[in-house]
C-alpha positions as CSV (number, residue, x, y, z in Angstrom):
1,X,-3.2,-17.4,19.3
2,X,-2.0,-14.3,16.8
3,X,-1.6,-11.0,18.1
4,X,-4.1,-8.8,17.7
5,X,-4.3,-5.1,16.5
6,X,-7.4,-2.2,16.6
7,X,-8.6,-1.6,13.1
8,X,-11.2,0.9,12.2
9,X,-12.6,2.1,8.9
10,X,-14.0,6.0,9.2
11,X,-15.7,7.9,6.5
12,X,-17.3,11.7,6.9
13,X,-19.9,9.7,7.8
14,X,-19.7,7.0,10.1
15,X,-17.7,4.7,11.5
16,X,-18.2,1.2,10.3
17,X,-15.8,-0.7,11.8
18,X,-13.6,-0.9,15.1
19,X,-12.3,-3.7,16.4
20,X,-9.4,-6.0,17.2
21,X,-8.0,-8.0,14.3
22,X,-5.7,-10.3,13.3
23,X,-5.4,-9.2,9.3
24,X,-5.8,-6.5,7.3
25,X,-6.0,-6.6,2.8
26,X,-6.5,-3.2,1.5
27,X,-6.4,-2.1,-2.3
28,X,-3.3,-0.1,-2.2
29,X,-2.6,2.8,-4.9
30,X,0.6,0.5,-5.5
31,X,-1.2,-2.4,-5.2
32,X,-3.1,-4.9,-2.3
33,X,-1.2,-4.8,0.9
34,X,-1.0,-6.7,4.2
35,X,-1.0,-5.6,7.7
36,X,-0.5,-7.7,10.8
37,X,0.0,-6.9,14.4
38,X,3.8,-5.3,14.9
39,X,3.6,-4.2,11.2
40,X,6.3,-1.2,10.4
41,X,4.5,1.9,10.7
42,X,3.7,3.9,7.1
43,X,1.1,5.9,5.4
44,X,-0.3,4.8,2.1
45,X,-3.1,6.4,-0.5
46,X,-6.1,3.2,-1.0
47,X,-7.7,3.1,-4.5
48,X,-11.5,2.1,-4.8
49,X,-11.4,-2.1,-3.9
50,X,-11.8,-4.6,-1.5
51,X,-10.5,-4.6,1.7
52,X,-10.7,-7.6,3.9
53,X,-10.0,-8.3,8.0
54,X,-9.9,-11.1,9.7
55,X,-10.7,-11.9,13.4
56,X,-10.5,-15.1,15.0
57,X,-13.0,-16.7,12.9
58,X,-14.6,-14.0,11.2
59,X,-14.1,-12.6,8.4
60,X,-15.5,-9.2,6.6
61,X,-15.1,-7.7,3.6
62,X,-16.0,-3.9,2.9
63,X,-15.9,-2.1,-0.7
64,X,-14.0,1.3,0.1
65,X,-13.2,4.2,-2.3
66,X,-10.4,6.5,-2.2
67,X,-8.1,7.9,0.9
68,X,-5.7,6.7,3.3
69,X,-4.5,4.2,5.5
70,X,-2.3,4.7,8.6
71,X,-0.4,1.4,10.1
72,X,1.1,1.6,13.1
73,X,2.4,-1.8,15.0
74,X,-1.1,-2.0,17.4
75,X,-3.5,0.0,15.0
76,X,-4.1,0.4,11.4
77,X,-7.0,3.2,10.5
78,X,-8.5,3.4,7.3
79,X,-9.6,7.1,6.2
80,X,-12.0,6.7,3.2
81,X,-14.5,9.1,1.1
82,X,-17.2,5.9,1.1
83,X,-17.4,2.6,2.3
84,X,-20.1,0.2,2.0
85,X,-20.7,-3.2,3.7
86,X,-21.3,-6.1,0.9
87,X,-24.8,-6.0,2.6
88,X,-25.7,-2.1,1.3
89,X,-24.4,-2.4,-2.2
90,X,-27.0,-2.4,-5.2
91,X,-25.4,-3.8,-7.7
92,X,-27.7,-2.2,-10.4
93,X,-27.3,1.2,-8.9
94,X,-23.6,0.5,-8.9
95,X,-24.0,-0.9,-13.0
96,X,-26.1,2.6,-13.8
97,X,-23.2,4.8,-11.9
98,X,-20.7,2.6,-14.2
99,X,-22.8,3.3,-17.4
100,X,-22.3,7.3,-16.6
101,X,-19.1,7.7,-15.8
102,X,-18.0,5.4,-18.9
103,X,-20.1,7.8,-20.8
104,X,-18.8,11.1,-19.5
105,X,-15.1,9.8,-20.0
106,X,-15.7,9.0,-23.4
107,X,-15.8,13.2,-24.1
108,X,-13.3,14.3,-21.0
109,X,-9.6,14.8,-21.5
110,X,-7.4,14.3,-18.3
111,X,-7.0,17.9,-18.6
112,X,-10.5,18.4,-17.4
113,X,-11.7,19.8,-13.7
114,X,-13.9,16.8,-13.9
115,X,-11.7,14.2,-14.7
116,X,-10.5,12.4,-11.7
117,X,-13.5,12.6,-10.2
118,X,-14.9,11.0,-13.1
119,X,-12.3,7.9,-12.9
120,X,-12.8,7.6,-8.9
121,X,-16.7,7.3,-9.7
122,X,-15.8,4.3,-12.7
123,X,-13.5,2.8,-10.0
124,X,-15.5,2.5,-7.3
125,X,-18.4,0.9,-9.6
126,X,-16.5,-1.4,-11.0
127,X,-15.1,-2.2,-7.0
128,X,-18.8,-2.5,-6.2
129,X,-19.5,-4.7,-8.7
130,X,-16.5,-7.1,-8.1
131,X,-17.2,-7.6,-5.0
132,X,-21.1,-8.3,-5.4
133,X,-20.2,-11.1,-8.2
């Protein structure tokens, strides 16, 4: 049997996962990365994606925006603006948020207070949407 680790997903508001798992995929800002239990312990920034776990036989997959995750060799805690479960996205609320933020990019320079915000709204849609299709 693998070795198991706790895992937990936390937003500002709620927790919507903790549990033991065997695997951990998370949209790195450097790209997708891989945990398993003993991992070496680091701190990365997560860009809006898909992350995935995997326990025993089950297996979830939750859409989360941007923040952080901390691995440690037992634990791995993902510390996220939003997260959804495939379950709670609308994927025409997430096409209409998509539609907007293209829109407002289209007159915004980087320069802009705006901006990133902007991009991390475009990202997450389009992370949404991925994952719903």
């Amino acid at each position: 049997m693998a070795e198991n680790f706790l895992f937990e997903i936390v937003t500002p508001y709620r927790k919507l996962v903790s549990k033991e798992v065997e695997e951990v995929t998370a949209p790195g800002e450097l790209g997708e990365f891989g945990v398993l239990a003993g991992h070496t312990q680091y701190l990365t920034l997560l860009k809006p994606g898909t992350l995935n776990y995997k326990s025993g036989s089950e297996t979830g997959t939750i859409v989360v925006g941007r923040g952080y995750a901390e691995v440690s060799h037992d634990k791995t805690v993902v510390l996220v603006d939003e997260a959804d479960y495939l379950s709670e996205i609308d994927v025409a609320a997430a096409r209409d948020s998509l539609g907007s933020a293209e829109a407002a990019l289209e007159g915004m320079e980087p320069e802009d207070a705006n901006y990133a915000r902007t991009v991390n709204e475009k990202e997450l849609a389009e992370a949404r949407i991925a994952a719903k299709e």
